[in-house]
C-alpha positions, 0 to 999 in steps of 0.5 A, spaced: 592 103 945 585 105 945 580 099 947 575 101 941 578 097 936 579 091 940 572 091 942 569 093 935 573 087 932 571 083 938 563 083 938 564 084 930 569 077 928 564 073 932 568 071 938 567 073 946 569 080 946 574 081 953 575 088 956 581 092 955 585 093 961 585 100 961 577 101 960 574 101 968 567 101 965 568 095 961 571 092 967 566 093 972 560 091 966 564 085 965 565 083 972 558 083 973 556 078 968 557 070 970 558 065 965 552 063 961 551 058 955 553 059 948 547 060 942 549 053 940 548 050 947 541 053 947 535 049 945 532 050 939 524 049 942 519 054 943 522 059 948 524 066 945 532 067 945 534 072 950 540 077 948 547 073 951 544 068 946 544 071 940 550 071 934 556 075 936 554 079 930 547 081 932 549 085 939 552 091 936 545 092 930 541 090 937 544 095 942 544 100 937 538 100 933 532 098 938 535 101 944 534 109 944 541 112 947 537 116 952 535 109 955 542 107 955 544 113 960 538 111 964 541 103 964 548 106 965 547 110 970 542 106 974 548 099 973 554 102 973 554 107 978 560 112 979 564 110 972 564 115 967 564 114 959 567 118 955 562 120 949 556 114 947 560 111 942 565 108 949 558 107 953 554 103 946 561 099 946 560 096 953 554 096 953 554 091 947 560 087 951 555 087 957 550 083 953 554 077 950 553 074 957 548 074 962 549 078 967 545 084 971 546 089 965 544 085 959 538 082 963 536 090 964 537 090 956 533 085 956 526 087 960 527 094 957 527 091 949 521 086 951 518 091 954 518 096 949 517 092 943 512 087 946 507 088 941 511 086 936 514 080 938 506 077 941 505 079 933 512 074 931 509 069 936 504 067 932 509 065 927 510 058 927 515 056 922 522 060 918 518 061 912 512 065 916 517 069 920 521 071 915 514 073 911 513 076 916 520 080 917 519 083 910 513 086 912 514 088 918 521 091 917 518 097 913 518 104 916 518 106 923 517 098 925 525 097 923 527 096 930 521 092 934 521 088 927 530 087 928 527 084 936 521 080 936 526 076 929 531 075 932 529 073 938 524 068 936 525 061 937 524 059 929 530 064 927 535 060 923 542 062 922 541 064 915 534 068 916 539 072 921 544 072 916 539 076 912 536 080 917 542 083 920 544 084 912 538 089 911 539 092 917 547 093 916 545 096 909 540 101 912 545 103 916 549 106 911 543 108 907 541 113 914 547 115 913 548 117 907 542 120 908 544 123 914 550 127 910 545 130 905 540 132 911 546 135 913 548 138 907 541 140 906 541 142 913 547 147 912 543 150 906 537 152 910 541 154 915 544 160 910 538 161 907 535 162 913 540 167 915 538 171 909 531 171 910 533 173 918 537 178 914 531 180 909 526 181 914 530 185 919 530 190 913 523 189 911 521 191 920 526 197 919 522 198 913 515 198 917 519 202 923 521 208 918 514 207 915 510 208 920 514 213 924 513 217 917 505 215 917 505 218 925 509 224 922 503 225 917 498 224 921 500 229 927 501 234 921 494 232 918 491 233 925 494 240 926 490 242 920 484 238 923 485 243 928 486 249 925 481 248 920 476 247 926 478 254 928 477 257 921 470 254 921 469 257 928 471 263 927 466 263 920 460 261 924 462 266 928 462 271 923 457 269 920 453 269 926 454 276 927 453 279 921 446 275 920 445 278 927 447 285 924 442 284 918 437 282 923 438 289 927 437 293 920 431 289 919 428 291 925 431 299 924 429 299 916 422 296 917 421 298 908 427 294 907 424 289 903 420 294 899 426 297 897 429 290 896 424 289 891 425 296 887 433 294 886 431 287 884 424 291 879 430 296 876 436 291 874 429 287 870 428 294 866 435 295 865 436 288 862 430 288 858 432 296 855 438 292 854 435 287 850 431 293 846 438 297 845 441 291 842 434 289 838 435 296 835 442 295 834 440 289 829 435 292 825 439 298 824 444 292 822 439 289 818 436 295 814 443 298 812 446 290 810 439 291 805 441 297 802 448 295 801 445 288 798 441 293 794 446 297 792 450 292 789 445 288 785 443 294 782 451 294 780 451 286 779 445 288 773 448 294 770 454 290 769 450 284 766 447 289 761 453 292 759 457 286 758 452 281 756 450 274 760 456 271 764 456 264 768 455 268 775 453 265 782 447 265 785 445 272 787 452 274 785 455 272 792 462 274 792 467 269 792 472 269 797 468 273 803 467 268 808 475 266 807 477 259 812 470 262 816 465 256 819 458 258 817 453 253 820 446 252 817 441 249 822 435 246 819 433 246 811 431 239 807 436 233 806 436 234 800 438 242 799 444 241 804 450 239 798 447 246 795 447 249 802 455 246 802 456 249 795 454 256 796 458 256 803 464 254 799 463 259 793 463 265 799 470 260 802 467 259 808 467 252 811 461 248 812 457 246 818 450 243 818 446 242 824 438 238 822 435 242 828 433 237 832 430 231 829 435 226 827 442 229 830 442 230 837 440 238 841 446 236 845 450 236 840 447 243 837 451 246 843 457 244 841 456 246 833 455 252 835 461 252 838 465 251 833 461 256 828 464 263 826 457 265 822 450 262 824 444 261 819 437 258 822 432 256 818 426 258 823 421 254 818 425 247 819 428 247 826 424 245 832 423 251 837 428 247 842 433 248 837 430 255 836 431 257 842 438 254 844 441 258 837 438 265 839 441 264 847 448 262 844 449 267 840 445 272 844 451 271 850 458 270 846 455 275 840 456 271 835 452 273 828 445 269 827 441 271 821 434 268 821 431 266 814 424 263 814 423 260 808 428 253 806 431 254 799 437 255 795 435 263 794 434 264 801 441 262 804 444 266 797 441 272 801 443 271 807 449 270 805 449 276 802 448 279 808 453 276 811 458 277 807 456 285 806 456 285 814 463 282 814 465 288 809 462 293 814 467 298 818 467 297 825 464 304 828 
């Protein structure tokens, strides 16, 4: 049978723990141990109670809680030379049957346990009655000073037998509260362990990740320096040749002193080029011009005789034709505010659609350009348009060859006959 039990009921019913025959350790700490008085024998004046003085009951929370395992090792392994223990649980029960009796072990107990809380019981020390001692536990027992607080009390000459009752109480209770905690801890613990695990896991793929990354950022930059090189060398060999051929044009200076002359003649004939070009086209349009006259004349010579022959009839304005400028934008650029509705109705007689522009003084020029645009026939008043607007309306249509009549006074009249000529131009078959 183990002699674990037996001595757990020893020191924890209150009578004088003997060692089992069969623990050598026990023995040995035993037999070192002479006989020394029990705590009713000892006096109650002002010295402090040693250890082998206290109740039974205090030994095994005393050992346990106020002395640190490794100092047990150290006061075994120093005492109890050449006997080895099973775990701690058999060294903290021979230690606590060592201390129910003065001997070489429990005194070595005893220095260390003074020596260690020595602070607390010179604090304790100062308590002069039961009822300053046990105030002084309460408010001292809390926290980390549990241990120093259980000695310098228990200890002390004014602890009665009901203030040691209470104390050894709190302490058995917060023994099972730390162990309770220990089981959550425990488990607390485990959770994290697993977690953890996983985040091991998570970041061992995250540097897989990085790894592959930066092996593919290496590769990229390698390719991206390889068309560094060779876009150096492409550079190279175009400074070179440009090198050369300036080299060449030098050389042909040199050998053709009127080079420049000739430059000069070759840039003067591509200005009279362009310049007969400008006239062609300004012939062009007058040619245009005088045949629309014409027509116009002609069809409102027509116009009359038919009035006359079939008497008065509601007709538009200067007979413009309806339908002529079918689903085609007309922009009128400049005019008066307050002829533009009779602008719009004149251009929706002929089916075109209406497009207005005030020729810079209240819309923006920049917005001119994209008006134009979107115009298929174009009217500008030279007489209400700025000579900004002038200008941008003749270069636009000089270089996308879009239609421009030019009218010079800003009436209803004025845009009839323009329209008119548009509409006899739009009938004119292409040469």
């Amino acid at each position: 049978m183990c002699d674990t039990p037996r001595r757990l009921f020893d020191f924890l019913g209150g009578r004088p723990a003997q060692p089992a025959p069969e623990s050598a350790l026990a023995v040995q700490a035993m037999s070192l141990a002479p006989a020394s008085p029990t705590p009713a024998d000892a006096g109650r004046g002002s010295r402090r109670r040693r250890i082998w003085e206290l109740e039974a009951t205090a030994h095994c929370p005393v050992v346990g809680v106020c002395l640190p395992i490794p100092s047990l090792h150290q006061l075994a392994a120093r005492l109890l030379k050449g006997t080895p223990w099973a775990d701690e649980y058999e060294l903290h029960c021979t230690v606590v049957s060592a201390c129910r009796q003065r001997g070489p072990l429990s005194e070595a107990v005893q220095k260390d346990l003074d020596r260690r809380h020595q602070l607390a019981v010179r604090q304790a020390a100062q308590c002069k009655d039961e009822l300053a001692l046990q105030r002084w536990w309460r408010a001292a027992c809390v926290g980390p000073r549990l241990a120093e607080a259980l000695w310098a009390t228990l200890t002390h000459p004014r602890c009665s037998p009901d203030l040691a009752y209470k104390v050894l109480g709190y302490v058995h209770m917060v023994q099972h509260q730390v162990g309770a905690a220990t089981r959550v801890d425990q488990a607390r613990f485990d959770a994290l362990q697993a977690d953890h695990a996983e985040l091991q896991r998570a970041h061992q793929a995250v540097l897989q990740r990085q790894q592959d990354q930066a092996a593919q950022q290496a590769r990229r930059i390698d390719a991206l320096e390889q068309t560094v090189l060779q876009l150096r060398a492409e550079l190279i060999a175009r400074d070179t040749a440009l090198a050369h051929v300036r080299d060449e044009r030098d050389r042909l200076a040199q050998a053709h002193p009127d080079l420049p002359a000739r430059e000069a003649l070759v840039r003067e004939r591509q200005v009279q080029a362009e310049r007969l070009q400008t006239l062609q086209r300004e012939v062009h349009r007058l040619t245009e011009q005088a045949q629309r006259m014409s027509e116009r004349a002609r069809l409102a010579e027509a116009a009359q005789r038919t009035a006359v022959a079939e008497g008065p009839v509601d007709a538009p304005v200067h007979w413009l034709p309806q339908g002529a400028l079918s689903k085609r934008a007309v922009l009128c650029v400049g005019g008066r505010p307050a002829s533009v509705p009779a602008y719009r109705e004149l251009v929706e007689q002929t089916g075109g659609r209406f497009l207005h522009h005030d020729g810079g003084d209240e819309d923006s020029p920049q917005r001119l350009d994209a008006t134009l645009a979107a115009a298929d026939l174009v009217i500008c008043q030279t007489g209400c348009v700025s000579h900004g607007a002038y200008w941008r309306v003749k270069a636009h249509c000089k270089r996308t060859g879009k239609p421009c009549l030019f009218i010079d006074t800003p009436s209803k009249s004025a845009l009839a006959r323009a329209l008119e000529e548009a509409c006899v131009v739009d009938k004119t078959p292409s040469a």
